[in-house]
SELUMTI-646434 format. One line per 2 residues: number of its first residue (from 1); their letters; for each residue z negated, x negated, y of N, C-alpha, C. Coordinates in steps of 0.2 Angstrom, whole numbers, plus 5000, padded with zeros to 4 digits. Atoms other than C-alpha are relative to their C-alpha. Example, Ala and Ser with C-alpha at 12.3 -4.5 7.8 and 13.67 -1.06 7.14 Angstrom:
2
1 = as = 5000:4996:4994:4961:4938:4978:5000:4996:5006; 5001:5004:4994:4964:4932:4995:4997:5004:5005 $
***
This chain:
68
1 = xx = 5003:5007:5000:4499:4513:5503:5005:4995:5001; 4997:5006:4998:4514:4503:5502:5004:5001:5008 $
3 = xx = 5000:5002:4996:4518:4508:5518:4996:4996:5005; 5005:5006:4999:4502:4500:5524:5000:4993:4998 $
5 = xx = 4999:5005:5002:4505:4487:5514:5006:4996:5005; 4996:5001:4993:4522:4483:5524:4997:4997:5005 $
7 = xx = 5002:5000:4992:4513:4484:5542:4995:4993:4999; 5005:5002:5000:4500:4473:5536:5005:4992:4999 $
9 = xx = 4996:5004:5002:4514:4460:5529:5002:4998:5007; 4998:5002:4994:4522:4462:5545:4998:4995:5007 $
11 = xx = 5004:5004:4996:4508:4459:5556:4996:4993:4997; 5002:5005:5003:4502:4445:5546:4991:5001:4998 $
13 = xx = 5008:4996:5002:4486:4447:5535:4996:4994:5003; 5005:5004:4996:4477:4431:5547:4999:5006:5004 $
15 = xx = 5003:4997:4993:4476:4443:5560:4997:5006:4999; 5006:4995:5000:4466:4455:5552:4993:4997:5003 $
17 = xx = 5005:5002:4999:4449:4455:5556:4996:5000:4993; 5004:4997:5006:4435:4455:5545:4999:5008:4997 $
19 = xx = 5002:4990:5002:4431:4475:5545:5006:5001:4997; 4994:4998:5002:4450:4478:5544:5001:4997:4991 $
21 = xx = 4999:5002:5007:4452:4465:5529:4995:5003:4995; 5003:4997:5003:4438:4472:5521:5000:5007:4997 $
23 = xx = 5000:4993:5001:4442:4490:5523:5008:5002:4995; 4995:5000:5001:4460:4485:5518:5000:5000:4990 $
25 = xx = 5001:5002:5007:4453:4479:5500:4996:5007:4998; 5002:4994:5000:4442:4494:5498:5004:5006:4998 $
27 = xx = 4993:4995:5002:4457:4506:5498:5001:4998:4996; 4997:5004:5005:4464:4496:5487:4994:4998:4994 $
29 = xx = 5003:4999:5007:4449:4496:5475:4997:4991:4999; 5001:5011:4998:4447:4476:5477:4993:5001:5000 $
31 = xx = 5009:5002:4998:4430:4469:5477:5000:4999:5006; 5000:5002:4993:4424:4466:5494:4991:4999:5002 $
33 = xx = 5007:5001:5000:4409:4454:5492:4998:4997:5008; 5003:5005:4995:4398:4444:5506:4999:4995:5001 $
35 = xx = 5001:5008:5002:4394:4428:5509:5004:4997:5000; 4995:5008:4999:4400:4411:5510:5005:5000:4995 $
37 = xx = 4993:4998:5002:4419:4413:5505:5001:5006:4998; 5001:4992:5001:4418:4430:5506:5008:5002:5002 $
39 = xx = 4991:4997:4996:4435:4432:5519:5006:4998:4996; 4997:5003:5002:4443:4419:5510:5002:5004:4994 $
41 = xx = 4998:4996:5006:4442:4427:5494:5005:5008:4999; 4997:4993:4999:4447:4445:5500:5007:4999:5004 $
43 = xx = 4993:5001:4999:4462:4436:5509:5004:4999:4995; 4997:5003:5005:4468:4428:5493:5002:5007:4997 $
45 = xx = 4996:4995:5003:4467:4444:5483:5001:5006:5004; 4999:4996:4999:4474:4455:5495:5008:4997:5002 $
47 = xx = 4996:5005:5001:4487:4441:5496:5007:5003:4994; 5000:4998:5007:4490:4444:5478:5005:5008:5000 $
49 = xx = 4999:4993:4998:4492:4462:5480:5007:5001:5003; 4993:4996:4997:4505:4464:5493:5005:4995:4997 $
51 = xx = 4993:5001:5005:4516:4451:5482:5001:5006:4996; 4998:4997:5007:4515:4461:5468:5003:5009:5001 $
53 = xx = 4999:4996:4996:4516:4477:5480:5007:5002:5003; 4995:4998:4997:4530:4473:5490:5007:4996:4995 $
55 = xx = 4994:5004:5004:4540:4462:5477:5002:5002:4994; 5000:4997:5006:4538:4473:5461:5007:5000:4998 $
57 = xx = 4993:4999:5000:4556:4477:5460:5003:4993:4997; 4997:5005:4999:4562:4460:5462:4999:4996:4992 $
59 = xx = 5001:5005:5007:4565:4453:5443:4999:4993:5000; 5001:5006:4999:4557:4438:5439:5004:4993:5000 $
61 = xx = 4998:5005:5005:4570:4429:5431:5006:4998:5008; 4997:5002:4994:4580:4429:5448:4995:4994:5006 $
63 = xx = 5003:5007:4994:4567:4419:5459:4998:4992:4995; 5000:5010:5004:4564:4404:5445:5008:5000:4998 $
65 = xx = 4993:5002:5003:4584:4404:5442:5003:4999:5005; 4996:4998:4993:4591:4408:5460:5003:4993:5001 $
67 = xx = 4997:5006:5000:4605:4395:5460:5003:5000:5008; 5001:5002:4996:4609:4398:5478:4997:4995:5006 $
***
């Protein structure tokens, strides 16, 4: 999964489609309602996702402190 996640990062998650964003959230157990702000929303939390995904590691206390 997190190598999907990656690819999806890479390629930017605009350039999914709808069926892929869809499909994308699905695997990943996400809602994946219909309707007016349907994409928006499955954008936002798949969003969400590959922060927490690909940035897990990264202690919090370094990105609000990073002097830098």
């Amino acid at each position: 999964m997190q190598s999907d996640d990656r690819v999806i990062k890479e390629e930017g998650l605009d350039n999914l489609t709808d069926d892929e964003l869809r499909g994308a959230c699905r695997s990943r157990g996400m809602r994946t309602p219909y309707g007016e702000g349907a994409v928006t929303f499955m954008r936002k939390q798949l969003q969400e996702w590959l922060d927490l995904s690909l940035n897990r590691y990264r202690p919090i206390h370094e990105e609000c402190c990073d002097t830098s």
